[in-house]
C-alpha positions as CSV (number, residue, x, y, z in Angstrom):
1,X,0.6,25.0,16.1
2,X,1.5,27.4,13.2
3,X,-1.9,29.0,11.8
4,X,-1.9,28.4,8.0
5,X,-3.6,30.8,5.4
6,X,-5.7,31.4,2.3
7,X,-3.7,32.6,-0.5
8,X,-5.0,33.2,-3.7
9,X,-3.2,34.2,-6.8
10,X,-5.4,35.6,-10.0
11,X,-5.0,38.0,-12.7
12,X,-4.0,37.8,-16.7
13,X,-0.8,37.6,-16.0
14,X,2.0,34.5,-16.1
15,X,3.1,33.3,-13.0
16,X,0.1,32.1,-11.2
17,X,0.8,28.3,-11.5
18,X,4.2,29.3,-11.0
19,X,3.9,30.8,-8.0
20,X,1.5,28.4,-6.4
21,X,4.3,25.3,-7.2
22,X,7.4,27.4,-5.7
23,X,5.4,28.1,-2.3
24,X,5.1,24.3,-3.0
25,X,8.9,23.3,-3.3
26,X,9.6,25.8,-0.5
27,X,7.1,24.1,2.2
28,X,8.2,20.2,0.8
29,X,11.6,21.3,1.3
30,X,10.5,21.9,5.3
31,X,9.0,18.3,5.4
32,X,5.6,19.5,4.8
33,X,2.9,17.2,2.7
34,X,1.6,19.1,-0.3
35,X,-1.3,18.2,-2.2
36,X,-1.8,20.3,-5.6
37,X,-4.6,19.7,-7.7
38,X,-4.6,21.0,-11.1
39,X,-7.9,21.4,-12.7
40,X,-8.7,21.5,-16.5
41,X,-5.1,20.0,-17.2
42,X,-4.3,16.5,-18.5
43,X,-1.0,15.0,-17.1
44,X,0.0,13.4,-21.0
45,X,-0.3,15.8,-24.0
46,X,0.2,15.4,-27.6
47,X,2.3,17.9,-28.8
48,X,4.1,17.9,-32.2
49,X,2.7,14.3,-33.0
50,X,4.4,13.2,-29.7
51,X,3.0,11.7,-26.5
52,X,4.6,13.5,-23.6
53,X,4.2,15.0,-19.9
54,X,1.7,18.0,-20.7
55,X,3.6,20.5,-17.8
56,X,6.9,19.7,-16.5
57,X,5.7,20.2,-13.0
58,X,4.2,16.6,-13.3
59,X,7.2,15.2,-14.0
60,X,9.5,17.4,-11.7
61,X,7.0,16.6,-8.4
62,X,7.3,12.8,-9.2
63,X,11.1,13.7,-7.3
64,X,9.6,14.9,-4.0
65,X,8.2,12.5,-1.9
66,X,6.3,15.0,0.4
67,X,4.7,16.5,-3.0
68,X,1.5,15.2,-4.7
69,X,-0.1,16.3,-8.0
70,X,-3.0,15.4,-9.3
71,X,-4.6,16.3,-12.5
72,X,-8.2,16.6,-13.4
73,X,-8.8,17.4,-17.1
74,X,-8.5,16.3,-20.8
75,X,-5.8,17.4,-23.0
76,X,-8.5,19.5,-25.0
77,X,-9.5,23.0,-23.7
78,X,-12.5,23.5,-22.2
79,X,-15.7,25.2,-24.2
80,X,-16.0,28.0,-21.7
81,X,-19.4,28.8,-23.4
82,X,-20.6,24.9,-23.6
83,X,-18.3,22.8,-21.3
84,X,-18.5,19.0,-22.1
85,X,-20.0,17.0,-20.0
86,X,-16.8,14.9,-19.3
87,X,-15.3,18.6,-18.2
88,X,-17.9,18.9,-15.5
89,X,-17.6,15.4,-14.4
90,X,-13.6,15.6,-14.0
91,X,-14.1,19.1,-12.1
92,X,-16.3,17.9,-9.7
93,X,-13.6,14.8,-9.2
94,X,-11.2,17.1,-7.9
95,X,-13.8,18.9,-6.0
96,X,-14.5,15.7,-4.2
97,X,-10.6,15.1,-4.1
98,X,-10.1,18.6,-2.2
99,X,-12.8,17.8,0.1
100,X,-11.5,14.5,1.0
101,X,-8.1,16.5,1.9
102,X,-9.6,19.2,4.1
103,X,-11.8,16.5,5.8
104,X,-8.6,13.9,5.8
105,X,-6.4,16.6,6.9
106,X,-3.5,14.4,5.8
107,X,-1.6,17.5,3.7
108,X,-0.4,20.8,5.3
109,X,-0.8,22.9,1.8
110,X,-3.7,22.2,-0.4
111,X,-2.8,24.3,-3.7
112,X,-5.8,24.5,-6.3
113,X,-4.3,25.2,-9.3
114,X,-7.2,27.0,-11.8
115,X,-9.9,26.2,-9.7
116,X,-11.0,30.3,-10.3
117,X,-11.2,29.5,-13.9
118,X,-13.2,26.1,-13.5
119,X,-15.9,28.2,-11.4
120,X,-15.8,31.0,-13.5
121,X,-16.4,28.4,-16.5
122,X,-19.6,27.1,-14.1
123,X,-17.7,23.6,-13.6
124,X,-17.4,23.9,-10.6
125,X,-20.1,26.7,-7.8
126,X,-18.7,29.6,-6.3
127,X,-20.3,28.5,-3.1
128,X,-18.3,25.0,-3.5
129,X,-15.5,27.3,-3.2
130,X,-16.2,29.3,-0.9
131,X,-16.9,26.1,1.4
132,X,-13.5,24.8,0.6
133,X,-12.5,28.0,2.4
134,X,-14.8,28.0,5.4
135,X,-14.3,24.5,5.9
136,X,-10.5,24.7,5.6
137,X,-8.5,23.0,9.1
138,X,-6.5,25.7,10.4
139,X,-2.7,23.8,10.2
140,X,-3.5,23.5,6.8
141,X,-2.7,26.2,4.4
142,X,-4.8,26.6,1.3
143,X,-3.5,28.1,-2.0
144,X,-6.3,28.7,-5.0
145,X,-4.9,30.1,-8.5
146,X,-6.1,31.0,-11.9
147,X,-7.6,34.3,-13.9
148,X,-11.5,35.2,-12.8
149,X,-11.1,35.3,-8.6
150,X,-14.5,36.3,-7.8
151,X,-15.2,39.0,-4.9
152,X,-16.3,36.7,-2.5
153,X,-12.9,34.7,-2.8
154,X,-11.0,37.9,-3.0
155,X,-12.8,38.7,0.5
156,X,-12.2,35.2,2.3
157,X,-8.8,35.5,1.8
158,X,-5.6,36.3,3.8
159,X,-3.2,37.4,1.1
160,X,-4.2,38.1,-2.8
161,X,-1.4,38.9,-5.3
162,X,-2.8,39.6,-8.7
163,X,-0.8,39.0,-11.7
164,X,-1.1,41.9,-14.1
165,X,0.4,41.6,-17.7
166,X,2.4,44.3,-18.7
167,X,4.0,42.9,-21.7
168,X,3.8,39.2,-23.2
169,X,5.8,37.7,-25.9
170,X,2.9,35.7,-26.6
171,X,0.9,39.0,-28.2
172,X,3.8,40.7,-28.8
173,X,6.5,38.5,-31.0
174,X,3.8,36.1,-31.3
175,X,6.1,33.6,-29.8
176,X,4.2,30.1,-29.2
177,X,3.9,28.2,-25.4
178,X,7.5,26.9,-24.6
179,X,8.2,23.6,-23.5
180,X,9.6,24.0,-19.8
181,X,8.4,27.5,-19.6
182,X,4.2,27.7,-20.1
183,X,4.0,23.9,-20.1
């Protein structure tokens, strides 16, 4: 049996979502059974006055058998100062749903996608976290990603990589999200 590991990838820099979906692709193209749960993000977005998939990745996973996403948020950001109620509610959801996986030990990589942000936004507890962690079967691999890793996540970890912005078109041309590039 192949130990499995704690990755966690933070920092204001792109690529964090990115990354977490190519280690992803990489293990469900070895057969393995991914679970990625992607909190604060709807699946269906208005955009332009159309209805459409809100990140490609929902649409691109629907391909791989072996790869599951499930999203747990509204279309609208969150109030990081005065979350909505219905923001909490669909946080703790996926809180439950991660549980449920670790316990169920049905998937080999569990990805997290923003669940740093959704505790450092208080809808979801750092200790909730770091039980994920603890409680974490070892053939199963555990990948947690958004800005705001905390310390103690930083500490529980087997490898960090921290995205650090150099230069974004986004400040710099003020250039708008891209469909098939930030969404």
């Amino acid at each position: 049996m192949i130990t499995r590991l704690v990755q966690i990838y933070t920092g204001n820099g792109k690529g964090k979502t990115t990354c977490a979906l190519g280690s992803g692709l990489r293990a469900a193209g070895h057969g393995l059974e991914v679970l990625m749960i992607s909190f604060m993000k709807a699946k269906i977005a208005v955009r332009d006055g159309t209805e459409d998939i809100n990140y490609g990745e929902f649409r691109s996973t629907e391909l791989i058998p072996n790869f599951t996403i499930i999203p747990v948020g509204r279309e609208t950001f969150v109030d990081k100062d005065n979350p909505d109620p219905i923001d909490i509610e669909m946080a703790q959801d996926g809180l439950r749903l991660a549980k449920e996986a670790i316990q169920n030990k049905k998937y080999d990589i569990l990805i997290l996608d923003e669940i740093n942000v959704a505790v450092e936004w208080n809808l979801i507890s750092l200790h909730d976290q770091l039980e994920l962690i603890s409680k974490k079967p070892k053939e199963m691999e555990l990948i947690m990603t958004g800005r705001y890793a905390r310390q103690e996540v930083l500490d529980a970890a087997d490898l960090v990589t921290e995205m650090k912005e150099v230069k974004h078109y986004y400040k710099d041309n003020k250039v708008q999200a891209r469909k098939g590039f930030e969404y």
